[in-house]
Structure formats: C-alpha cells, structure tokens
C-alpha positions in Angstrom: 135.9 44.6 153.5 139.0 43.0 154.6 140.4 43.7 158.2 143.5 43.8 158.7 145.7 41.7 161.1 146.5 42.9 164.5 148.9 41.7 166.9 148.1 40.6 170.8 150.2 43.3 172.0 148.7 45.7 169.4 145.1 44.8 170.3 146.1 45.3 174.1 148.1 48.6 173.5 144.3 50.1 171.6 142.1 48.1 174.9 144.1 50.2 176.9 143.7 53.4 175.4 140.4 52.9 175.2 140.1 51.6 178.9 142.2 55.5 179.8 139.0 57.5 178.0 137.2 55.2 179.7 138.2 55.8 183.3 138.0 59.7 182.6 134.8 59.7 181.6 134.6 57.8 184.8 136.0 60.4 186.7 134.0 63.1 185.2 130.9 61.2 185.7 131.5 60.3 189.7 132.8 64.2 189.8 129.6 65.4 188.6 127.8 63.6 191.3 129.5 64.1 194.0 129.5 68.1 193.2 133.3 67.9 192.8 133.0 69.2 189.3 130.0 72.0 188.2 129.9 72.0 184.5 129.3 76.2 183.6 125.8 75.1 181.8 123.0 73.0 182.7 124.6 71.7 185.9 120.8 72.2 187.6 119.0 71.1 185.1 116.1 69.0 186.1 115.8 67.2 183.4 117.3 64.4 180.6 119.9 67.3 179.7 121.5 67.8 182.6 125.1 67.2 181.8 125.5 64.5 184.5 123.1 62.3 182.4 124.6 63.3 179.4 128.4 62.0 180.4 126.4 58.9 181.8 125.0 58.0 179.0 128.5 58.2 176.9 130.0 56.1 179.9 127.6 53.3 179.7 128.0 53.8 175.7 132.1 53.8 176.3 131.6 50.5 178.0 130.3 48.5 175.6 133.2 49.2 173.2 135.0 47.7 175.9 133.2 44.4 176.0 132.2 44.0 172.4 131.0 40.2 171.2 132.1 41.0 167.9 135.4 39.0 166.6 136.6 42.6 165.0 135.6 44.7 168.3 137.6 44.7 172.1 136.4 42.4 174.3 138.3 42.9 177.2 137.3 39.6 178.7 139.0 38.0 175.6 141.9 40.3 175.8 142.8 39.4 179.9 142.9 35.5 179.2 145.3 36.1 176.6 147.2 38.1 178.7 146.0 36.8 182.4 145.4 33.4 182.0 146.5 32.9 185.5 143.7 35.2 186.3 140.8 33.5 184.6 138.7 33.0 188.1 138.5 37.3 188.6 137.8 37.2 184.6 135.1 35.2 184.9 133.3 36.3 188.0 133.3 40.2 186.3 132.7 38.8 182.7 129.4 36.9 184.5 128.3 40.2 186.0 128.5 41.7 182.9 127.3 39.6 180.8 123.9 39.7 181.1 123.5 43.3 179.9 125.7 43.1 177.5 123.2 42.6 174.9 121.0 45.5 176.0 123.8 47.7 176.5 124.5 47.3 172.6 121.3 48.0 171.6 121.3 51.2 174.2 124.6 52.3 172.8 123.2 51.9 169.0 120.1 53.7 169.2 120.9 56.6 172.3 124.5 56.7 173.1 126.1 57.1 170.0 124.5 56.0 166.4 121.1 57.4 167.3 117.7 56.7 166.0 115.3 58.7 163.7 111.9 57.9 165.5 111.2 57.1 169.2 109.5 53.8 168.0 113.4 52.6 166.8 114.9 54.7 169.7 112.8 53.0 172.3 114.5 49.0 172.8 117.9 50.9 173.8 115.7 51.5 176.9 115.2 48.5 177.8 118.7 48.5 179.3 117.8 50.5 182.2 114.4 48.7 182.3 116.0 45.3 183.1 118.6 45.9 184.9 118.8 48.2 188.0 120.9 50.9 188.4 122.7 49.8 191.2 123.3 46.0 189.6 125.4 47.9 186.5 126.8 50.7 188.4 128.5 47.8 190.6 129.3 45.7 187.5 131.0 49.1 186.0 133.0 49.2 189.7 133.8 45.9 189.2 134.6 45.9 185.6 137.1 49.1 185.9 138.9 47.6 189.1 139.6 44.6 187.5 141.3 46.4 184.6 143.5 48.8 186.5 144.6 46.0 189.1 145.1 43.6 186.0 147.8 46.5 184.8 149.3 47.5 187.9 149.9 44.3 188.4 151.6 43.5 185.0 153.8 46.6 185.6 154.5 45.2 188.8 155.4 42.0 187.5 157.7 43.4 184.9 159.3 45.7 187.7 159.8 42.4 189.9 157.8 44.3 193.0 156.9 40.6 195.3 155.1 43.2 197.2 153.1 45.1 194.7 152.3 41.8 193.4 150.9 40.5 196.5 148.8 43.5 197.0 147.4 43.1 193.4 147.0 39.3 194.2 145.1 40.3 197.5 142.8 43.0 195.0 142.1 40.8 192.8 140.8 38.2 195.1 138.5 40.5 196.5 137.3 42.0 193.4 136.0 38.5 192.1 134.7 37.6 195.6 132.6 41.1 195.8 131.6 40.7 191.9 130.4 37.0 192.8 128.5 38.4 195.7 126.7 40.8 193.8 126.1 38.3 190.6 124.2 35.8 193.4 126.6 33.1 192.2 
C-alpha cells in the first residue's frame, strides 16, 4: 500500500493533536492519583482494574505513538529538529531518556495497551517494559518528554507573537528541562 505524502506542517499540525489527547490522558491519569478526580466505578478497586491502571496503561500506550521509529509513524523527536533545530541539545537529552524503552514500550503497547494478545504466553514480553525499567525512570522520562513539547510550542507561539520575554522564559525552561532529563539519564 502506497502512503501518501504529507507536508512538515501537516505532520506537525497531526503531532500536536495527538500530543493534546495526550496531555489529557495525562491530566486524567495524575487526577486519579492525586484523588482530584473519583471515577463513579471501580475507583477502590484493588486490583489490575482499577480505573487508575486502566488510563495508565492507555497513557504509556498513547506515548509510544508519539515517539514511533517507524518512517510512516510520529516521532516527535524527528518532528522538533525539523522544526527546533536550534533546540537539538533539549531534543537529544529527552530523546536519550527515552530511548531506551522505546522498544519495550512498543511491544507493551502491541500486545496490552491497544492491539491485544490471544494467550498470556504472546501477551507476556509487553511486560517486560515495566520489568526493565522502573517506574520512577519512565514516569520522569514522561515529565520530561511532555514539558519539552509544551515549552517547544509556547515558545513557537511566542516567537511568532515577538514576546523577547516569553521567549526568554521558554529559553530558561528549556535549559532546565534537558539539564534535569540529563540528570536522571546519568549522562
């Protein structure tokens, strides 16, 4: 099958879209834990069901269609050089957080977040995600990650707005968010 052309502006327009759903099933997710938001069923659940682990595992799912390797998928990383090449030392300090998962995150989004597997046997690599990587390692990748994004946008809307001093906060951000994603990497 044939794909069709897209344009860089096109492909950007879809990454942030995407990027939107992505942040509210961000918001939903960090609701549920903090208490903010009680979903009306299941809410204390002990178990894989509760809702909280449901939206969790479409987040972590969400991501990866984000950060696809794929020449026909988003790859955000990709996507910000063509449109922040200026930025490419933030890109690369996120992209190297991320990047070590990314493969296991695929395989997790395959066979449990959204194509699903008909036995555990073929089910059971898309845990390895959460077996080699800890919690706290992705869920500060995913900060990382979704800071990056927004201040990459705010900052091209400040840019196109000529704001010097929205643009020297987002410079200032986006310092920090590389420095913070280096820390936690260990590079």
């Amino acid at each position: 099958m044939k794909t069709l052309p897209t344009t860089d502006s096109e492909e950007l327009m879809i990454f942030v879209e995407r990027l939107r759903h992505f942040m509210n099933l961000w918001t939903i997710y960090t609701d549920m834990l903090t208490k903010h938001y009680v979903p009306s069923v299941g809410a204390g659940e002990e178990s894989v069901f509760n809702p909280s682990t449901t939206v969790m595992l479409v987040l972590y799912a969400y991501l990866h269609s984000l950060i696809e390797d794929s020449s026909d998928g988003l790859n955000a990383f990709r996507i910000w050089r063509k449109h922040f090449p200026e930025e490419e030392q933030a890109i690369a300090a996120v992209e190297a957080q991320v990047l070590p998962f990314r493969d296991d995150l695929r395989i997790f989004r395959n066979r449990l977040g959204f194509h699903g597997s008909r036995s555990r046997a073929h089910e059971s690599p898309g845990f390895d995600f959460f077996g080699n990587f800890t919690g706290g390692y992705t869920w500060n990748a995913l900060k990382n990650f979704k800071a990056l994004a927004a201040t990459l946008l705010a900052k091209d809307m400040a840019l196109t707005s000529s704001d010097e001093a929205a643009l020297k906060k987002y410079r200032g951000w986006i310092d920090s968010i590389a420095e913070r994603a280096r820390k936690q990497c260990g590079s």
